[in-house]
Biopython code that builds the backbone (N, CA, C, O; Angstrom):
import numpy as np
from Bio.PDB.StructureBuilder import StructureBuilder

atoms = [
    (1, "UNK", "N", (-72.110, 154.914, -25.310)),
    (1, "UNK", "CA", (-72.187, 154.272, -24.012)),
    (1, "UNK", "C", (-71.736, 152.818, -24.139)),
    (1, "UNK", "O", (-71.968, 152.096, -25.109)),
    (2, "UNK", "N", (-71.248, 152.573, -23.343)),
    (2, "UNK", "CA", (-70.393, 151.167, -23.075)),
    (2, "UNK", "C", (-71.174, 150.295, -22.950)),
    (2, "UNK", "O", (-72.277, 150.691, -22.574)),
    (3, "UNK", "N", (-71.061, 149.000, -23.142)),
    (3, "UNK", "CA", (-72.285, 148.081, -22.583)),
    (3, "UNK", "C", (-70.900, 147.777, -21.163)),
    (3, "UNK", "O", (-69.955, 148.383, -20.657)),
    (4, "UNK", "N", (-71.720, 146.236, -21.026)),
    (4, "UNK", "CA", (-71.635, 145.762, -19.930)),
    (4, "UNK", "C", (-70.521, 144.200, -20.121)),
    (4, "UNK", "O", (-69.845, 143.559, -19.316)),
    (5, "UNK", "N", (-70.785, 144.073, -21.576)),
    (5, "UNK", "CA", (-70.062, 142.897, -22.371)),
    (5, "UNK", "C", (-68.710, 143.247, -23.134)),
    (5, "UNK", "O", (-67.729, 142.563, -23.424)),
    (6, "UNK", "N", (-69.145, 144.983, -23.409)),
    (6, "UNK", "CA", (-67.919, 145.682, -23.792)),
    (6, "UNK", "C", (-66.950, 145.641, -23.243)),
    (6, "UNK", "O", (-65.861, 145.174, -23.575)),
    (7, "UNK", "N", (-67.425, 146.349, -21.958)),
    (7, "UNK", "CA", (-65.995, 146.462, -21.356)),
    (7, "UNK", "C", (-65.406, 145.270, -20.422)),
    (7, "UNK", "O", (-64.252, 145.321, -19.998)),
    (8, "UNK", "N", (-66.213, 144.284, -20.158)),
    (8, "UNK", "CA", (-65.533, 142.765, -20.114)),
    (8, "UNK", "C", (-64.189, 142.452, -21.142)),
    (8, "UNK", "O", (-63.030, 142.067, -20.994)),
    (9, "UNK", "N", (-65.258, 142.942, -22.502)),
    (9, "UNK", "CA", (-64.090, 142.614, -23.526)),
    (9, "UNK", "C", (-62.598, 143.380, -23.507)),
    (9, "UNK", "O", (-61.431, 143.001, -23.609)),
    (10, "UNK", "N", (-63.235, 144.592, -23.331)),
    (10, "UNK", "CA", (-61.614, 145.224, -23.095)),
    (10, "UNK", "C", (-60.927, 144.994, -21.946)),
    (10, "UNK", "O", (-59.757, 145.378, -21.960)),
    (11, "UNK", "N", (-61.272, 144.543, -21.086)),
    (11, "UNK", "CA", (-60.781, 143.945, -19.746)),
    (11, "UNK", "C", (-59.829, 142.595, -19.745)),
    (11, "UNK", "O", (-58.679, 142.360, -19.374)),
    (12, "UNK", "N", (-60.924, 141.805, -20.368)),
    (12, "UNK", "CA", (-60.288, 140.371, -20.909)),
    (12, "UNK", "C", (-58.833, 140.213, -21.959)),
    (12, "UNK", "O", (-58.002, 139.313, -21.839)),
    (13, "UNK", "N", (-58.792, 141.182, -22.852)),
    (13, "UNK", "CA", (-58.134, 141.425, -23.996)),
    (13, "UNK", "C", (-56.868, 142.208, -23.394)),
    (13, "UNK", "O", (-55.813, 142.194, -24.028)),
    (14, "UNK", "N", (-56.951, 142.772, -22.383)),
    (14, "UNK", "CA", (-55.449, 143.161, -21.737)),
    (14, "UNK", "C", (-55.268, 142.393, -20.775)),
    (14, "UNK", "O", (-54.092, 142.277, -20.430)),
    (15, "UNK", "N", (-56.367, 141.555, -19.950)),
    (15, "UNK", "CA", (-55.254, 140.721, -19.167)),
    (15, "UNK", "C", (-54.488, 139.525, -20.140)),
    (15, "UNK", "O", (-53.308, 139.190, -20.238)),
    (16, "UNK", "N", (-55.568, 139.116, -20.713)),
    (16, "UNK", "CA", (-54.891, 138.468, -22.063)),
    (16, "UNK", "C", (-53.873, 138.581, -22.508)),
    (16, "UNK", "O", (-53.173, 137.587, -22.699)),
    (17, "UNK", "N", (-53.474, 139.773, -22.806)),
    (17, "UNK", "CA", (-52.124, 140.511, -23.388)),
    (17, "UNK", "C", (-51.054, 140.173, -22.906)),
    (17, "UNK", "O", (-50.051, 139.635, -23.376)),
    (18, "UNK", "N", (-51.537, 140.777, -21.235)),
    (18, "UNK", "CA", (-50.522, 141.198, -20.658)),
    (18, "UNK", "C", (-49.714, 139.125, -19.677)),
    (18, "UNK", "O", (-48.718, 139.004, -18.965)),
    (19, "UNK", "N", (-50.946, 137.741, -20.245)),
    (19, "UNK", "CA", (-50.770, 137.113, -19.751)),
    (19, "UNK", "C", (-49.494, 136.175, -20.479)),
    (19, "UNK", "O", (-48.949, 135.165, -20.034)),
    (20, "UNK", "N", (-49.284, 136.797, -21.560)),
    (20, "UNK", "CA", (-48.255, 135.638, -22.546)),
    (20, "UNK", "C", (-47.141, 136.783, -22.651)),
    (20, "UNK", "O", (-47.073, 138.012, -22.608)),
    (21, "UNK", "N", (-46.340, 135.710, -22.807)),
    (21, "UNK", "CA", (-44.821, 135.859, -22.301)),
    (21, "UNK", "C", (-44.271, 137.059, -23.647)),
    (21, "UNK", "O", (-44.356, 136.716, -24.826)),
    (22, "UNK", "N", (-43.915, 137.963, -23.386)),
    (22, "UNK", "CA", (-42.886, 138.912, -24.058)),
    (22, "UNK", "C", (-44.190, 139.651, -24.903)),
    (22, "UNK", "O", (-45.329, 139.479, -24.470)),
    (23, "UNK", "N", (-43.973, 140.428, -26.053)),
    (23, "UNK", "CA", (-44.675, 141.165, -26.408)),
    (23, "UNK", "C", (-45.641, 140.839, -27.738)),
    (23, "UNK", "O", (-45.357, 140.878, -28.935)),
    (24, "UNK", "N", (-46.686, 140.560, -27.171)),
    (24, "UNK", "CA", (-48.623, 140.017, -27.519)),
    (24, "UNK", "C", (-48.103, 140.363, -29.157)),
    (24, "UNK", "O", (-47.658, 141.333, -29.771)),
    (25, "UNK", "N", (-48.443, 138.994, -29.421)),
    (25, "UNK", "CA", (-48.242, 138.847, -31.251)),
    (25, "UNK", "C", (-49.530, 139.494, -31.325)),
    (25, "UNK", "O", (-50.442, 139.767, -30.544)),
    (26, "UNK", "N", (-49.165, 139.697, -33.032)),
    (26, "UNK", "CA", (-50.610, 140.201, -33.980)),
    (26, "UNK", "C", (-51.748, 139.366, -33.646)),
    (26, "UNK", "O", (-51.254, 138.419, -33.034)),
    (27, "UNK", "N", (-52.671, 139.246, -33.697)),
    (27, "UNK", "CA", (-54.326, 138.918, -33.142)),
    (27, "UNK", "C", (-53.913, 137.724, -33.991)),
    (27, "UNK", "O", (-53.169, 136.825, -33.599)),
    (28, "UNK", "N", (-54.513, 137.816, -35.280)),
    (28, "UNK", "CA", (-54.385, 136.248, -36.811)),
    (28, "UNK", "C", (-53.215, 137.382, -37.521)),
    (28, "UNK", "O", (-52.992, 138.589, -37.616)),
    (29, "UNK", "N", (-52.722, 136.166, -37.890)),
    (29, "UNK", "CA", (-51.458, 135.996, -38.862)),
    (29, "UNK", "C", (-51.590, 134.735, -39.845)),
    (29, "UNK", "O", (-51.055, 133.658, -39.582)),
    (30, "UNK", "N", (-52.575, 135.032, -41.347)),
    (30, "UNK", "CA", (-52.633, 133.851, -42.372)),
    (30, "UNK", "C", (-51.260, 132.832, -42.275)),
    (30, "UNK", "O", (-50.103, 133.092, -41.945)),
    (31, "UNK", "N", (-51.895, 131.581, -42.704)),
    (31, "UNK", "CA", (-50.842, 130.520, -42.342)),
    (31, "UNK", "C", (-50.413, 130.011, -41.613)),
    (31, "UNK", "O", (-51.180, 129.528, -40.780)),
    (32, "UNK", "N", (-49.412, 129.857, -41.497)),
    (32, "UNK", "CA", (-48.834, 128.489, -40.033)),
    (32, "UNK", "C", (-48.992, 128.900, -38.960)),
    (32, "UNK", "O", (-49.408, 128.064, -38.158)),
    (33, "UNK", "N", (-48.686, 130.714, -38.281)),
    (33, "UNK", "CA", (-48.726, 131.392, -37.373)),
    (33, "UNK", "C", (-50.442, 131.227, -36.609)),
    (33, "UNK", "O", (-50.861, 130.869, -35.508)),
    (34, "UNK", "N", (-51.029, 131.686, -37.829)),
    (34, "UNK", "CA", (-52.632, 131.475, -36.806)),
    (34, "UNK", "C", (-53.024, 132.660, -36.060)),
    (34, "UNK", "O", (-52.672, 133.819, -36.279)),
    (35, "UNK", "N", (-53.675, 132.294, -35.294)),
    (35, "UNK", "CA", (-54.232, 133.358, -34.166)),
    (35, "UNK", "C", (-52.861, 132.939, -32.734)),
    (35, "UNK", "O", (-52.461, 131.814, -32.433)),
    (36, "UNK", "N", (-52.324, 134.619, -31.962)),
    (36, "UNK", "CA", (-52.183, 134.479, -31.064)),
    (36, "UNK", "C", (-52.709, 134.298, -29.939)),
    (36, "UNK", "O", (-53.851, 134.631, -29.623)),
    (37, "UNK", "N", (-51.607, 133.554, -29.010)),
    (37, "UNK", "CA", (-52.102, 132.845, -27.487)),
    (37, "UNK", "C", (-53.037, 134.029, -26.772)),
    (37, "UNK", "O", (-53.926, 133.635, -26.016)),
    (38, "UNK", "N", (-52.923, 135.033, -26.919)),
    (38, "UNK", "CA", (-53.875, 135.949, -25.970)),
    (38, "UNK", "C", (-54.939, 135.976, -26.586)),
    (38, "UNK", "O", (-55.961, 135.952, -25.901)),
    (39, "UNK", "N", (-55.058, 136.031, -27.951)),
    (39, "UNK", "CA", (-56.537, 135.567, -28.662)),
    (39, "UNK", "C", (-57.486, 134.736, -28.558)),
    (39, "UNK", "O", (-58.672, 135.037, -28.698)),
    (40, "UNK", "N", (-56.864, 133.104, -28.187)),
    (40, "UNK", "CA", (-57.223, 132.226, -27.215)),
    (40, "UNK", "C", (-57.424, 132.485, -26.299)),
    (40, "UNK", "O", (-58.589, 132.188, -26.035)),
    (41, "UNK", "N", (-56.908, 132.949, -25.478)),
    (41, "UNK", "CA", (-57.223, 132.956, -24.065)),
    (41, "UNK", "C", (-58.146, 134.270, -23.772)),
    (41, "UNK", "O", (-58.787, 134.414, -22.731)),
    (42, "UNK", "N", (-58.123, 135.094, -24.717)),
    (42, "UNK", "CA", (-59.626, 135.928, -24.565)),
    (42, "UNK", "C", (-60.634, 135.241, -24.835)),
    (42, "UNK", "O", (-61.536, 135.235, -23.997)),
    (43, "UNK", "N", (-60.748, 134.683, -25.717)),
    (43, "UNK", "CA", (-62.246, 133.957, -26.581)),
    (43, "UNK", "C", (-62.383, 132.785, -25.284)),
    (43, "UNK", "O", (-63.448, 132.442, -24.769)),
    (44, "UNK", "N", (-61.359, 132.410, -25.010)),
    (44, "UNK", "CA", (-61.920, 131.142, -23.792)),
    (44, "UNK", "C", (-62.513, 132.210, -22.884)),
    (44, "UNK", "O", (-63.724, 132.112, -23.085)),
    (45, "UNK", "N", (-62.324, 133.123, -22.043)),
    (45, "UNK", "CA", (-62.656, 133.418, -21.311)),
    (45, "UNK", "C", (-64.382, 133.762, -21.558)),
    (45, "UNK", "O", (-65.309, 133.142, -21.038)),
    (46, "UNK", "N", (-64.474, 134.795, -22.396)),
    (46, "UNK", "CA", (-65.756, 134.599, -23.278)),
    (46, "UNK", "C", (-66.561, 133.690, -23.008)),
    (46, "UNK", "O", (-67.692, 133.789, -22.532)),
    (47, "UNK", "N", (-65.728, 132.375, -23.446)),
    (47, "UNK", "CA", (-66.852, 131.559, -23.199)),
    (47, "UNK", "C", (-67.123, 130.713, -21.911)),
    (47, "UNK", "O", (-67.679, 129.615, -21.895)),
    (48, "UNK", "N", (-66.633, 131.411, -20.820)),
    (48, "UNK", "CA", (-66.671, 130.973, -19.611)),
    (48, "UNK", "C", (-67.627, 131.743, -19.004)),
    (48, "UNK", "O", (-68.506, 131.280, -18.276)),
    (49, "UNK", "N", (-67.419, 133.495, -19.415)),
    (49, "UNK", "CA", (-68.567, 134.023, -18.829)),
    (49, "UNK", "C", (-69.841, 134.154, -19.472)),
    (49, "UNK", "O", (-70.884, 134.504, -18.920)),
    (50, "UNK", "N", (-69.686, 133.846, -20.686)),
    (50, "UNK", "CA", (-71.742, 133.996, -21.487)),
    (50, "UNK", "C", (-72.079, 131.641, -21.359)),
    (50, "UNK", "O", (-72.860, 130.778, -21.762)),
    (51, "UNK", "N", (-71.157, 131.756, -20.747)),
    (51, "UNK", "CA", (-71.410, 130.184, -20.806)),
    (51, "UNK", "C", (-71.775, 129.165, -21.732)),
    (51, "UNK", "O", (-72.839, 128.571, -21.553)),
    (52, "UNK", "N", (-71.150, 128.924, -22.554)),
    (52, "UNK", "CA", (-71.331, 128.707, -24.200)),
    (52, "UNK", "C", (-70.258, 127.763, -24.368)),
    (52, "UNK", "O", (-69.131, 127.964, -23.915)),
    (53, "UNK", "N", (-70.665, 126.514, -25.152)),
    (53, "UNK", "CA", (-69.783, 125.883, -26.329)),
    (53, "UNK", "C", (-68.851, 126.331, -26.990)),
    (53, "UNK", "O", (-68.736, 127.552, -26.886)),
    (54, "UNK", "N", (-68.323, 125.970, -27.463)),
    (54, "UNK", "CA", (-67.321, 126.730, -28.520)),
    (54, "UNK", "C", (-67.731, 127.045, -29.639)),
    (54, "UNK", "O", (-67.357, 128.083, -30.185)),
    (55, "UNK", "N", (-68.760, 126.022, -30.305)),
    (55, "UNK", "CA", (-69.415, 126.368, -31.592)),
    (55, "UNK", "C", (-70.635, 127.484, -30.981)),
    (55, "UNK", "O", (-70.831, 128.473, -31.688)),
    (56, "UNK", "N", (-71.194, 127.394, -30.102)),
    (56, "UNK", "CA", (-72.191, 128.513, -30.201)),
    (56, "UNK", "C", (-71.857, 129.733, -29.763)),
    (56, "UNK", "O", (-72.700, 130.618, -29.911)),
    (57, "UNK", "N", (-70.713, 130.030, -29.201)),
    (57, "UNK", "CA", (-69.695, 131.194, -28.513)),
    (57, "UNK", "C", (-69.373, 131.762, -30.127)),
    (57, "UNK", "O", (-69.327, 132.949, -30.448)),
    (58, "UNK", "N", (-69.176, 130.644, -30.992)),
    (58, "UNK", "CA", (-68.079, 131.839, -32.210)),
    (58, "UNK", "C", (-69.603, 132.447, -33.143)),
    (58, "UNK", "O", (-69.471, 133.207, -34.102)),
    (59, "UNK", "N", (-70.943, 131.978, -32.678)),
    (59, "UNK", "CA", (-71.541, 132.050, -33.622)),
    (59, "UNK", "C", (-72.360, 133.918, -32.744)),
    (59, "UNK", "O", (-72.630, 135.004, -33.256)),
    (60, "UNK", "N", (-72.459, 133.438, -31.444)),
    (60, "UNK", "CA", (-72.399, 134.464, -30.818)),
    (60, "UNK", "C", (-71.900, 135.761, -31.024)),
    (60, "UNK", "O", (-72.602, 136.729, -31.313)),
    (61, "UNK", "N", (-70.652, 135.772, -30.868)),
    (61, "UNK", "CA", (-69.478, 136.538, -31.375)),
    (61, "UNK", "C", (-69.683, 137.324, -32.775)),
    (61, "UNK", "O", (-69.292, 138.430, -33.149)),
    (62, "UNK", "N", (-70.445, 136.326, -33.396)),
    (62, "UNK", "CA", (-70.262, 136.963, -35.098)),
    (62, "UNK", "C", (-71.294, 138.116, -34.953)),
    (62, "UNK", "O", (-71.303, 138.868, -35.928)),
    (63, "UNK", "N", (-72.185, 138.435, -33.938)),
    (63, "UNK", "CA", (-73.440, 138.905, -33.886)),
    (63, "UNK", "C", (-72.699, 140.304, -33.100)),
    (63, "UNK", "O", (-73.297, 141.260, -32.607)),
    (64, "UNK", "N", (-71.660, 140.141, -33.147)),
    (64, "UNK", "CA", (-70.911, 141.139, -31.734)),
    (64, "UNK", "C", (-69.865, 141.756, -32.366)),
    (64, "UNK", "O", (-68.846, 141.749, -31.674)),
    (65, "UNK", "N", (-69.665, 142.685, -34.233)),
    (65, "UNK", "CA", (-68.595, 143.158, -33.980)),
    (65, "UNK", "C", (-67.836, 144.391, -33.038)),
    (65, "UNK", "O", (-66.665, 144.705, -32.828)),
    (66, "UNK", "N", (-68.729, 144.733, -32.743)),
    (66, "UNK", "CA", (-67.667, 145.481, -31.826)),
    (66, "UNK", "C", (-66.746, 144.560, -30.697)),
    (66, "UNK", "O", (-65.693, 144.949, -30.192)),
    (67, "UNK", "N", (-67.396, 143.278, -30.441)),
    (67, "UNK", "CA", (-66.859, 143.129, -29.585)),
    (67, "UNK", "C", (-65.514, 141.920, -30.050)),
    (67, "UNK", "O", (-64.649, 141.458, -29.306)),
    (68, "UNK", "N", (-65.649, 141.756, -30.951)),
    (68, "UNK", "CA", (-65.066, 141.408, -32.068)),
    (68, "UNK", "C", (-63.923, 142.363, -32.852)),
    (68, "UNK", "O", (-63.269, 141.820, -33.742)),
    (69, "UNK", "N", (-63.725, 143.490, -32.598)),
    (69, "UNK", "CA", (-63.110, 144.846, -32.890)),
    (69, "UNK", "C", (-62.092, 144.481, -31.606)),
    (69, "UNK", "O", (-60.880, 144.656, -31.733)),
    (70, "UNK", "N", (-62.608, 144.015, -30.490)),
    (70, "UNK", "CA", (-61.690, 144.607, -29.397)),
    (70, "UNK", "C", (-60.722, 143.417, -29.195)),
    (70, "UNK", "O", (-59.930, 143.679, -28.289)),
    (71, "UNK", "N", (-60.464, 141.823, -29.907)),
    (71, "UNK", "CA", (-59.724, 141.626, -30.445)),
    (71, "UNK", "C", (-59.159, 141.310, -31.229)),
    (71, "UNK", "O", (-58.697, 140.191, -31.452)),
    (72, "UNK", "N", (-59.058, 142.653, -32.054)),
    (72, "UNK", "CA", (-58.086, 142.774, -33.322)),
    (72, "UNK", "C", (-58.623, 142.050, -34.455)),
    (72, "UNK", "O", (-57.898, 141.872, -35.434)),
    (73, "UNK", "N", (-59.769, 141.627, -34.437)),
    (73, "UNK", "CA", (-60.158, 140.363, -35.523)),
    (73, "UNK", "C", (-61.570, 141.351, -35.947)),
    (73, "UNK", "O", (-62.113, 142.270, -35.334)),
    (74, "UNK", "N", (-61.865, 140.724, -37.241)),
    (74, "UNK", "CA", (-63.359, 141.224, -38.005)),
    (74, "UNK", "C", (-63.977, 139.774, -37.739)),
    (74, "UNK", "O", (-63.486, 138.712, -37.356)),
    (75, "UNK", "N", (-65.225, 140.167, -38.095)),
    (75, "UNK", "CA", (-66.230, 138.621, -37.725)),
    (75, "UNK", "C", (-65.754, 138.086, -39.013)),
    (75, "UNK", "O", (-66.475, 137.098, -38.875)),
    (76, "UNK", "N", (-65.056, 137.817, -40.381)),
    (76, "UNK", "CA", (-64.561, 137.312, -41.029)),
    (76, "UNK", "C", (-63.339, 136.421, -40.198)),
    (76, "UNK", "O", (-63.112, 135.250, -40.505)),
    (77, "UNK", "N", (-62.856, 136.874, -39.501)),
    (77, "UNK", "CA", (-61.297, 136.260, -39.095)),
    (77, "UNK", "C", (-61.367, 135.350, -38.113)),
    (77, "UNK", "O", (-60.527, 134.484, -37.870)),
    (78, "UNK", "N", (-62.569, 135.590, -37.442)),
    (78, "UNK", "CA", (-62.819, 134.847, -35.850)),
    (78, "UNK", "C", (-62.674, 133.321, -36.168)),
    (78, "UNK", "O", (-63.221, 132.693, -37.074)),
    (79, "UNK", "N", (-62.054, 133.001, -35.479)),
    (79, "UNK", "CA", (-61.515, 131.408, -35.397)),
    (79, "UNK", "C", (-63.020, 130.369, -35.353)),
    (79, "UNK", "O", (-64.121, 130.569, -34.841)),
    (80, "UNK", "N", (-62.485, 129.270, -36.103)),
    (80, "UNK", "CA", (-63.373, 128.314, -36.652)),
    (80, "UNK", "C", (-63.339, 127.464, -35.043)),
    (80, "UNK", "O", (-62.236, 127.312, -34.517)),
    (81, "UNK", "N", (-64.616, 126.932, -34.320)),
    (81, "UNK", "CA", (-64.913, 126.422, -32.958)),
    (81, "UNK", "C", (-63.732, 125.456, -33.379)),
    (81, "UNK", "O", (-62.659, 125.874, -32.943)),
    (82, "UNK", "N", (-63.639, 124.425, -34.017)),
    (82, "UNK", "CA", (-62.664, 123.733, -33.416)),
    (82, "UNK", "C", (-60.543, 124.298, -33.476)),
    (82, "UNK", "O", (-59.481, 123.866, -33.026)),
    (83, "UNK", "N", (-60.899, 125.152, -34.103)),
    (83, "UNK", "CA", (-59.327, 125.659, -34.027)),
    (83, "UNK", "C", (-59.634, 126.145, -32.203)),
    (83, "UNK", "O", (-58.943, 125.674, -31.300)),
    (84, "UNK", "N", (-60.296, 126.722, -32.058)),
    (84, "UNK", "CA", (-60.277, 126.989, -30.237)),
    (84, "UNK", "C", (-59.954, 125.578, -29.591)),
    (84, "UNK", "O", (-58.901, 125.420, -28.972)),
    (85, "UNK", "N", (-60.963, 124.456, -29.757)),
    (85, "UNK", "CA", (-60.402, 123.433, -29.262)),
    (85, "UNK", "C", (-59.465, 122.932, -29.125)),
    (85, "UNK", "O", (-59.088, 122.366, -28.099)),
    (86, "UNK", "N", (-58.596, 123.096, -30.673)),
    (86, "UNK", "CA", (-57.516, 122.239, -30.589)),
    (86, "UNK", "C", (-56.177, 123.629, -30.036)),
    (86, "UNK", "O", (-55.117, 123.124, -29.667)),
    (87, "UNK", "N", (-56.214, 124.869, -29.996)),
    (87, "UNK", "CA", (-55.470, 125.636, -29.702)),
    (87, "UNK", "C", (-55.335, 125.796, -27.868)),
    (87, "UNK", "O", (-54.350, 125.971, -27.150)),
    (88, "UNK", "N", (-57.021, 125.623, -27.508)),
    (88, "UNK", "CA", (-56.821, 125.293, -26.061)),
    (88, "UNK", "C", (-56.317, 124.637, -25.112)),
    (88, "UNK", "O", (-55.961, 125.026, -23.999)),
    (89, "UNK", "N", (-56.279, 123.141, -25.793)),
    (89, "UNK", "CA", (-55.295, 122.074, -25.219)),
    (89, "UNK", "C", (-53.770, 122.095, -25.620)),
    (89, "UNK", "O", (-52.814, 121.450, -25.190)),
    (90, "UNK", "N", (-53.917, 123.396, -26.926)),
    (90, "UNK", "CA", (-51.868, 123.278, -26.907)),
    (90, "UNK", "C", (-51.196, 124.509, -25.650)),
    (90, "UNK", "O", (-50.052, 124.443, -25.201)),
    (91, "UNK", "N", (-52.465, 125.824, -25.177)),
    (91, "UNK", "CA", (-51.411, 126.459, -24.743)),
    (91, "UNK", "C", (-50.958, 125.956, -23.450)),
    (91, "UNK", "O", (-51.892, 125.588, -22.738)),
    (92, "UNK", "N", (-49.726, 125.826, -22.911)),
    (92, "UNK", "CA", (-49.515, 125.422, -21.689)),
    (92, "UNK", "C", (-49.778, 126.258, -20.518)),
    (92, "UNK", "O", (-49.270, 127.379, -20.494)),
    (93, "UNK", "N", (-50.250, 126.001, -19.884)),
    (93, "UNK", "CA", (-50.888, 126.285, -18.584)),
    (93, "UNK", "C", (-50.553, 125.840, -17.279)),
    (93, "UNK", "O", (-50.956, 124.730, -16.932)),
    (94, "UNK", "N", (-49.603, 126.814, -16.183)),
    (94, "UNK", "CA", (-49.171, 126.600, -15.024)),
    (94, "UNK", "C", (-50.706, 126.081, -14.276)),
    (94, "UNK", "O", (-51.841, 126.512, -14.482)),
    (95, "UNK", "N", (-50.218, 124.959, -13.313)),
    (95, "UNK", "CA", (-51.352, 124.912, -12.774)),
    (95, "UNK", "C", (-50.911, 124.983, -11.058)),
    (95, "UNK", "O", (-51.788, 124.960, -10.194)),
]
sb = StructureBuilder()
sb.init_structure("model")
sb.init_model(0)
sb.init_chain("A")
sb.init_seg("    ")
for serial, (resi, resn, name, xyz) in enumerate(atoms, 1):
    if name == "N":
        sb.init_residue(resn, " ", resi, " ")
    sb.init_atom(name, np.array(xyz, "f"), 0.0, 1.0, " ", f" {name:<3s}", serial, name[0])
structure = sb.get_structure()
């Protein structure tokens, strides 16, 4: 049975997808590459709806693999709070 946070997540994780331009890089890619823009922009969303920091959202998260499964990442891989920070203010955003 599904929760209620689940399927947020799978919800979030395809509009995500489907929100960056051409076809949704790998989740993390070690090195310069990083985590892709829809990876960001899932985890922000995340933390818009459980209403959370960035540091207490990833610590959250670690408590959540499944939900953590749904993008593409193990609670090993999940981005360090300030890589969200500083990845949030690079993606560009129509306003």
């Amino acid at each position: 049975m599904q929760t209620k946070i689940s399927r947020f997540a799978e919800a979030v994780v395809s509009l995500a997808k489907k929100a960056v331009a051409g076809e949704p890089a790998p989740a993390y890619r070690p090195g310069r590459d990083g985590y892709a823009d829809w990876v960001i922009l899932a985890v922000q969303d995340f933390k818009e709806y459980l209403a959370h920091d960035y540091r207490t959202l990833m610590d959250v998260l670690r408590e959540m693999p499944r939900v953590v499964e749904s993008l593409d990442l193990t609670v090993e891989t999940l981005p360090h709070f300030s890589t969200m920070c500083t990845r949030k203010q690079a993606i560009p955003m129509k306003r």
